[in-house]
N, C-alpha and C positions, 0 to 999 in steps of 0.2 A: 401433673403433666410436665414435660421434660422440655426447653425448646428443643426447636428444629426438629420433634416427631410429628411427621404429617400422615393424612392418610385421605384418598380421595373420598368421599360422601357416598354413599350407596345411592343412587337417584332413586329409589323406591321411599327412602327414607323421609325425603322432600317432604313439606308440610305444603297444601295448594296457595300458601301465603308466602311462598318462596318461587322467587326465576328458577327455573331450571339450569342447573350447573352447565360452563362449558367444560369442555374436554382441559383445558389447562386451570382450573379453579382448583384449589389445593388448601385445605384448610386444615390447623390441629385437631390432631385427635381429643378429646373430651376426659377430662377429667372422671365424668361422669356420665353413666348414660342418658338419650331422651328415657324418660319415662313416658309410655304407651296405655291405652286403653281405650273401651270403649262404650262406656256407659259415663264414670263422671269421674271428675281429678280435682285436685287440690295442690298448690306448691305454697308455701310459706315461711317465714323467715326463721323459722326453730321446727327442730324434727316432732318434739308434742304436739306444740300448733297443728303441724303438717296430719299430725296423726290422730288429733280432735277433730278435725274437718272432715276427715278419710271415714272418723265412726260417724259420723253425725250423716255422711252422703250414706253408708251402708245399712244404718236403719231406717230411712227413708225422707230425710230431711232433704231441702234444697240447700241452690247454692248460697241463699244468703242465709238460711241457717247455719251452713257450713262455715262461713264468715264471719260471723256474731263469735261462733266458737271459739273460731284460731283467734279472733281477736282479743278474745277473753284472756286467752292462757296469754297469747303474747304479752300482752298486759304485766302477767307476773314473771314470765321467764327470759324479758329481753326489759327488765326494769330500767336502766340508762337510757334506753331509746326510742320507751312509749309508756302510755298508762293511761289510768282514771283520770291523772290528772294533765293531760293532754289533747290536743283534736285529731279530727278525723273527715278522711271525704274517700266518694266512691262513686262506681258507676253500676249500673247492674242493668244487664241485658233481660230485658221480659220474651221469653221465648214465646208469650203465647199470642202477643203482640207487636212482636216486632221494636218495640219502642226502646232507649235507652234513657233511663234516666240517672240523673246525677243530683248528687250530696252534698251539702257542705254541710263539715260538722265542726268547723270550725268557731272559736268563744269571743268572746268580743270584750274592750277596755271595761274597765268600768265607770261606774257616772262621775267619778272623781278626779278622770283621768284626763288633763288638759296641758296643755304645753307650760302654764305657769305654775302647775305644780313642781314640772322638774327647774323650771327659770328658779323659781324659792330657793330649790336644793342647789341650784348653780352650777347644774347639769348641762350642757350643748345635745346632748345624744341620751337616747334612753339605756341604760344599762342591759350587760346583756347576759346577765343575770342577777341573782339577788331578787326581792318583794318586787322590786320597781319593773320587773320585767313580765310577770304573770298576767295575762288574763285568763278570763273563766275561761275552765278546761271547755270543751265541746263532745269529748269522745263517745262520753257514758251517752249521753241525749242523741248519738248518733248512732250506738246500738241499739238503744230500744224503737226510737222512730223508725228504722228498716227493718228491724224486725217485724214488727206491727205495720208495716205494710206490706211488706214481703215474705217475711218468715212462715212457718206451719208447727212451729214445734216451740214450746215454752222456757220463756228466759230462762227459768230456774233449770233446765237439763241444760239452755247452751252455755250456759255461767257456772256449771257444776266441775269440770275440769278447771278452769281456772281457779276456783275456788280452792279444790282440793292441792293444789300442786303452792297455792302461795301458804294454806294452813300446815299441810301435812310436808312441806317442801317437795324443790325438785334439785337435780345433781346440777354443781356448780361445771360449765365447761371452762376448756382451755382457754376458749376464745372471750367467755365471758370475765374470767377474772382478769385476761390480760387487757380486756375493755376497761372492767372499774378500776385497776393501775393507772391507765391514762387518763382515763374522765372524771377523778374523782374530785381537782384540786377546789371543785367554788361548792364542796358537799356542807351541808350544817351537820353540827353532831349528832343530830336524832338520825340524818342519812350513813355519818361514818359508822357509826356504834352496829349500822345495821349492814352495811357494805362494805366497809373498810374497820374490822374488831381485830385491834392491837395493831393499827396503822396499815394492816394489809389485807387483800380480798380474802374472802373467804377457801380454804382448800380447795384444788380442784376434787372432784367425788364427790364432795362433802354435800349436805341437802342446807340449800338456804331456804328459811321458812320468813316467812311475814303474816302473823295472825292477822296484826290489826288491820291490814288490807284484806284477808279473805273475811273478816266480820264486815267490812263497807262495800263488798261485793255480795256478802250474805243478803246484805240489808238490800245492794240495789237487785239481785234478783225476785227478795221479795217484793220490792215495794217500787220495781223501776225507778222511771229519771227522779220522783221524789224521793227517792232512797239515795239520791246523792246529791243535789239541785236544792233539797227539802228537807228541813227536820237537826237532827243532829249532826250530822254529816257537814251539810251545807253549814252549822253555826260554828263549827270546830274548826272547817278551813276559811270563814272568814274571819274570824279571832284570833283565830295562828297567822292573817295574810295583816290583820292591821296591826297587831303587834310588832311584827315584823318589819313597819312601813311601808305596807303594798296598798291598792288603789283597790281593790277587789272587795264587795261588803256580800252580805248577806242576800240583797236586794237584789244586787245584781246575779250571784249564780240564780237565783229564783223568776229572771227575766230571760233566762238564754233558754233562746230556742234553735231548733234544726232549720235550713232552708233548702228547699228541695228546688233546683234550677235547672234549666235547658242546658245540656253541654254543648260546648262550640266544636265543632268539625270543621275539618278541610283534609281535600283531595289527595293520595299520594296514591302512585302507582297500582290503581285498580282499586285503593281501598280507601273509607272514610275512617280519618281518625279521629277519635273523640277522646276530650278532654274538662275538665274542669273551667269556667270561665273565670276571671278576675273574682275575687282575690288573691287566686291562685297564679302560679307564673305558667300554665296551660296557653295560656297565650304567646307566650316562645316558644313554645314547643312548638304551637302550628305555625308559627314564623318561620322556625329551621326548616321545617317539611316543605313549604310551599317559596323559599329560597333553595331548595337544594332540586330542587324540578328544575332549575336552569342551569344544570351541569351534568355532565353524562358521568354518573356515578359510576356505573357497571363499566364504562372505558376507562377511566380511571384507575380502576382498581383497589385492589381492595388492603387498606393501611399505609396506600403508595403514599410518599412527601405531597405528590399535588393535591389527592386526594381529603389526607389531614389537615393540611393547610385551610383547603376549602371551607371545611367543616370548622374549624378554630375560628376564621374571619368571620363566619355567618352567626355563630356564637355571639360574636363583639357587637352584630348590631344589630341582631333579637334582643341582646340582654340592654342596650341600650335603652329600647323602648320597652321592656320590662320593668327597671330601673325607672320610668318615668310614669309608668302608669297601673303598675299591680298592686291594686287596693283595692278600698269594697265600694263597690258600684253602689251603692246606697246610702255615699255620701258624695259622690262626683261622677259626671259625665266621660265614661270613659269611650272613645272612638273605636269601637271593636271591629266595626269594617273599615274602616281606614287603614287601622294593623294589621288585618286580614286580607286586604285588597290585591286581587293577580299581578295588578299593574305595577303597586306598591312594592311589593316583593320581586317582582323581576328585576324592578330600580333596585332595591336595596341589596338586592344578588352581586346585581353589575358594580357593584361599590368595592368587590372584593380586587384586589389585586392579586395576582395568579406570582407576580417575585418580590412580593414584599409584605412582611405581617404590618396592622395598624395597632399603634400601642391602644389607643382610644377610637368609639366611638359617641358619637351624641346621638340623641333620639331623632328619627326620620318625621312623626307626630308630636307636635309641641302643643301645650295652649296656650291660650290668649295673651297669658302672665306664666312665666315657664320659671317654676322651682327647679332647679335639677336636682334629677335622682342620685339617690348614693350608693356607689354600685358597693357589693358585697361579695366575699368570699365565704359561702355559709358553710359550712360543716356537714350541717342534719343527718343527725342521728333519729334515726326511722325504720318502719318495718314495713312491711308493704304482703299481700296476703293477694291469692286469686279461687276463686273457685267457678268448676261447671257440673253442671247436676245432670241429672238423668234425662229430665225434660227440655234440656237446650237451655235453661237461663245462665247467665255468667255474671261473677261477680270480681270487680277491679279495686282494691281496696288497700287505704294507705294511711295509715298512722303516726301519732309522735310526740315528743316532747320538744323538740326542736337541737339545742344542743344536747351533749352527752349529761342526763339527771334534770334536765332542762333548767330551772332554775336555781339549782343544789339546794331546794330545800323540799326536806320532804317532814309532813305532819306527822308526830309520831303517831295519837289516837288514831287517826284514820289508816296510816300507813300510807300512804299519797306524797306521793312525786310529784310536784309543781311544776307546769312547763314552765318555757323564758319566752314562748312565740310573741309577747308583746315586745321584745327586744329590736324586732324587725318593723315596727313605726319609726318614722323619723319624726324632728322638733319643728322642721320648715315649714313657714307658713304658708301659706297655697299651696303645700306639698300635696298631690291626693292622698301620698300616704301618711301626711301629720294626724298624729296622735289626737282623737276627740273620744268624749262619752260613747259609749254605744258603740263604737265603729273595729270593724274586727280588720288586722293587721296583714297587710301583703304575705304571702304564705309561699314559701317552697314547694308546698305537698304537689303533685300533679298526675295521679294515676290516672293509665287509658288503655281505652278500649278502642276495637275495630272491626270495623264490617263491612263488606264484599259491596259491591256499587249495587248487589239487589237489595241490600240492607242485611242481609243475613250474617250472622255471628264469626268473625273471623277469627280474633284473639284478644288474651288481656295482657298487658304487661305495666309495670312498674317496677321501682326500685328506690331505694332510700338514696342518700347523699345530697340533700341543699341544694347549691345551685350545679350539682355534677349533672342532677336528675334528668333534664332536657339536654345533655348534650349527650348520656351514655342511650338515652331512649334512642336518639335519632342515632346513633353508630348499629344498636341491636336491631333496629327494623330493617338498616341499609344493609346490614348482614343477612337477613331472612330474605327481603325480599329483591336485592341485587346481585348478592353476592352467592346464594342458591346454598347455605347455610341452613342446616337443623336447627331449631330452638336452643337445645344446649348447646352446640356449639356455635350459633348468633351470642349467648351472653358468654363465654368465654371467654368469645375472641380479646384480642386485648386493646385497651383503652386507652384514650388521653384524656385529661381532665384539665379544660384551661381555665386561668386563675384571672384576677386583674393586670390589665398591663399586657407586657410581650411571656407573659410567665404560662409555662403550659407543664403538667405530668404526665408522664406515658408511662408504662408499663412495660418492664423490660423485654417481656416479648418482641415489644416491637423490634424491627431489625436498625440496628448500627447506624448502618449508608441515609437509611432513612432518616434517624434524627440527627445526623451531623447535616442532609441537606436543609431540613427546617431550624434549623439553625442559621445557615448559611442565610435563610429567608427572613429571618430577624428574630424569630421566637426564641424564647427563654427557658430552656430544656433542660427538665431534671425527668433523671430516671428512677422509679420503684421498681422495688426486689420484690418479689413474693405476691402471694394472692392478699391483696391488702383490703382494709373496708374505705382505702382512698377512692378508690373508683364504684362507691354504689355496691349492690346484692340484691342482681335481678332474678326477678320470677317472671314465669310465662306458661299461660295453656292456648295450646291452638287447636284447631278441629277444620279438619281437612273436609273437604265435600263430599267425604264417605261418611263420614261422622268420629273418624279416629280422630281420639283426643293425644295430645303429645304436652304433655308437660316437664319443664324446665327449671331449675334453682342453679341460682348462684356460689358457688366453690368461693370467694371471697369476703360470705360470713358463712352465720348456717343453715342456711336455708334448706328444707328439702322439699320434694314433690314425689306424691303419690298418683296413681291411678289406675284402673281395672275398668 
């Protein structure tokens, strides 16, 4: 897309999860088209994926079959930014009941894991990468448990393409070698040997294969979570993690399980959005939504200086109280309606200054004995998947290793890429999120769902990028549903991504006048060139109150979307 090509919106096009365009609303044209249909769709973050999930809806699987699938391949053909050896969470709409439930498949420390392990090392902060950063993956335990309660079609067909494409290889793309150039520097040699052979990626064209990974996918489609949790598998990555000096044993991948929890919602504009509860940062998410109800978006308008401004401030103190309280509720009392609270959020709205950015904020909910959080600038590299099926179910699904290779080690036997998600514990002590046995680590991941105030199925959306993830969701819904934006072009539109501090990135779309005023207002503006994976790679299906499905991918990795 070129700037300054506009072209007004067809109002037939409209998704019923979008305002209605006014006569002067003007938005770019799309790189891409919506993709349409009307039976069932899939969008995901690599074209196979997109195109495992597409066969798996067309011979009669659902949508979390459809889901297990693309997850699979993504597994092998987005290697840097997810895998076996990663977690995972999701939401999945039950069409036949109305109900939504939610995943965490996220891993947890291991029993060895205690703040005076890293004091020994003489450590302040947990590494953030290396042994010291790994917990048990979550992801494999988080295919098969949805499967087996939702699926209809047997792991060994939705685990068959993945398989084939890491034994038999798949084409190396542009975008993926120019990733393992950047992300390779904390790789161990069993990772370069395999992604970086003679210090550089692999050709583009070229097929990169990984047997030993499709033989520990052989194993877990035949013999599920024990085929990875259990057995040989499970003793090869805990041998390779103590060797290494990581915290992770035997015992522990053999103790991780799935937890299946209530998502948290809140109100926005005609629709409930649901989300992931803590350990997840889903809880700023519904902070932005329910601070941004006290400002007339739509008058605003759309990318205007006031409007970004707004949107950056309320960032600074969602993430406050993210930073202070996103860990795992089963080792600490976390206040979820107090962070949730109308009243709360209208106060912490009115906190925004309308001519002047705040470099900091503190958390609005403290406890008793107040650690402060340590805010972060995350990265995350992630994949993020959606599917809808034939029968109305929907699936919101989000994956990862956390940084790029997660913790650059990868086992060769197994073929397995170690996340670093334990990177993101801190050492403080009455921190909720200090580092214990058992206790799984504040998480970036935050995929959602949404549904029409009858309950009924509205849309899924997510998108990779750390801590970008809840600030580009809340720009992509305000586009759909203020700004009277199609799906593709709500994730198009172009973003800002604010850092710590007065520090923000926009995308050069944005216009000129606009960032030299937000500037003027104290932020800290840099501009990116090109469709970069700084700002996230969102996916989205919606289904209008006819039942046409519109699905959506991101031009800023590779995402694509199918439907019929």
């Amino acid at each position: 897309m070129t700037a300054g090509a506009c072209e007004t919106p067809d109002s037939s096009a409209q998704s019923s999860a979008a305002a209605s365009p006014s006569a002067d609303v003007h938005f770019p044209a799309t790189n891409r088209p919506d993709v349409r249909g009307v039976t069932g769709a899939v969008s995901a973050g690599h074209p196979l994926a997109a195109a495992a999930g597409y066969d798996v809806l067309r011979r009669g699987g659902n949508a979390m079959d459809a889901a297990i699938a693309m997850a699979g391949v993504l597994a092998v053909v987005r290697p840097h930014m997810n895998g076996v050896g990663g977690d995972a969470f999701a939401l999945y709409y039950e069409a036949e009941s109305g109900r939504v439930h939610a995943m965490n498949g996220s891993g947890r420390a291991g029993a060895l894991a205690t703040p005076a392990l890293f004091a020994e090392q003489e450590l302040d902060e947990v590494p953030g990468n290396g042994p010291l950063s790994v917990t048990v993956p979550g992801a494999v335990a988080a295919w098969i448990d949805a499967m087996e309660r939702f699926g209809t079609l047997p792991v060994e067909e939705l685990l068959a393409p993945a398989i084939g494409y890491a034994r038999d290889g798949f084409p190396i793309s542009t975008r993926l070698a120019s990733d393992i150039r950047a992300q390779s520097g904390a790789l161990n040699d069993h990772a370069r040997a395999l992604y970086m052979p003679y210090g550089e990626p692999p050709p583009v064209g070229s097929l990169l294969r990984n047997p030993a990974l499709a033989s520990t996918l052989e194993l877990i489609a035949r013999s599920g979570k024990d085929g990875f949790y259990r057995g040989p598998v499970a003793e090869r990555l805990a041998t390779f993690i103590e060797a290494e000096g990581g915290y992770v044993r035997a015992a522990d991948l053999a103790a991780h399980t799935t937890t299946w929890v209530e998502p948290l919602g809140g109100d926005f504009e005609g629709h409930t959005m649901l989300v992931l509860p803590p350990n997840t940062q889903g809880i700023a998410q519904l902070q932005l939504f329910g601070m941004a109800r006290s400002f007339d978006i739509a008058e605003m308008g759309h990318n205007s200086a006031e409007y970004l401004h707004a949107l950056i401030e309320m960032k600074k103190l969602a993430f406050a109280d993210r930073d202070q309280w996103a860990a795992d509720p089963e080792f600490t009392d976390i206040p979820l309606d107090d962070l949730l609270d109308g009243t709360y959020l209208r106060a912490r709205a009115g906190m925004v200054d309308p001519d002047r950015a705040a470099e900091e904020r503190t958390p609005g909910v403290v406890p008793t004995v107040l650690a402060a959080g340590r805010s972060r600038d995350d990265s995350g590299d992630t994949v993020y998947l959606t599917a809808v099926d034939p029968w109305g179910n929907a699936v919101s699904w989000i994956q990862s290793l956390f940084a790029g290779f997660g913790s650059g080690l990868l086992e060769p036997e197994t073929g397995v890429v170690l996340h670093n998600r334990g990177a993101l514990f801190n050492l403080e002590a009455g921190h909720p999120n200090v580092i214990a046995p058992g206790k799984r680590p504040y998480h970036t991941l935050t995929p959602m769902l949404a549904v029409h105030g009858d309950g009924s199925f509205a849309f899924t959306l997510g998108t990779p990028g750390g801590d970008s993830q809840p600030q580009s969701l809340l720009q992509i819904v305000n586009n759909l549903v203020h700004f009277g934006m199609t799906p593709q072009a709500a994730i198009e539109a172009p973003r800002f991504r604010s850092y710590g501090g007065l520090r923000v990135a926009f995308e050069d779309r944005v216009p000129a006048p606009v960032l030299g005023r937000l500037g003027e207002l104290g932020h800290v503006v840099e501009v990116v060139h090109g469709w970069t994976a700084t700002f996230g790679g969102a996916q989205m299906i919606v289904r209008d109150r006819d039942g046409t499905l519109t699905a959506a991918s991101d031009p800023r990795r590779e995402a694509y979307a199918i439907a019929y």
